[in-house]
N, C-alpha and C positions, 0 to 999 in steps of 0.2 A: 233498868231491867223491866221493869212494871209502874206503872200508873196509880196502882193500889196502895192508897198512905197504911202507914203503923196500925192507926185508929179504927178504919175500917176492917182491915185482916183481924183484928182485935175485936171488931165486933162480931164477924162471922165466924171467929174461932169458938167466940162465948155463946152464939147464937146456936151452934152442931153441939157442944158440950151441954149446955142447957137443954135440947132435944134428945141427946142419948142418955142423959140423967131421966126424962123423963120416957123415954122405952124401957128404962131398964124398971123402973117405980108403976106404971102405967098400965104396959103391955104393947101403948099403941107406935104407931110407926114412925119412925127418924123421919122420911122425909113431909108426914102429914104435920107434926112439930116444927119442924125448921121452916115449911114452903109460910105456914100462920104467921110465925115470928119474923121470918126477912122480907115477907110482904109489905109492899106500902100502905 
């Protein structure tokens, strides 16, 4: 169906979770959080 292993879905899951953790504590914006941490 997809190309995308367990591990990686698994990282971008933890990766939006850990950014709306920190909107919610912060203020500041889901995708300014997520674009920092899934960057290379």
């Amino acid at each position: 169906m997809s190309d995308l292993s367990a591990g990686l879905l698994a990282a971008i899951f933890v990766t939006f979770f850990f950014a709306w953790v920190v909107k919610g504590v912060t203020g500041m914006g889901l995708p300014t959080v997520a674009m920092g941490v899934l960057a290379p």
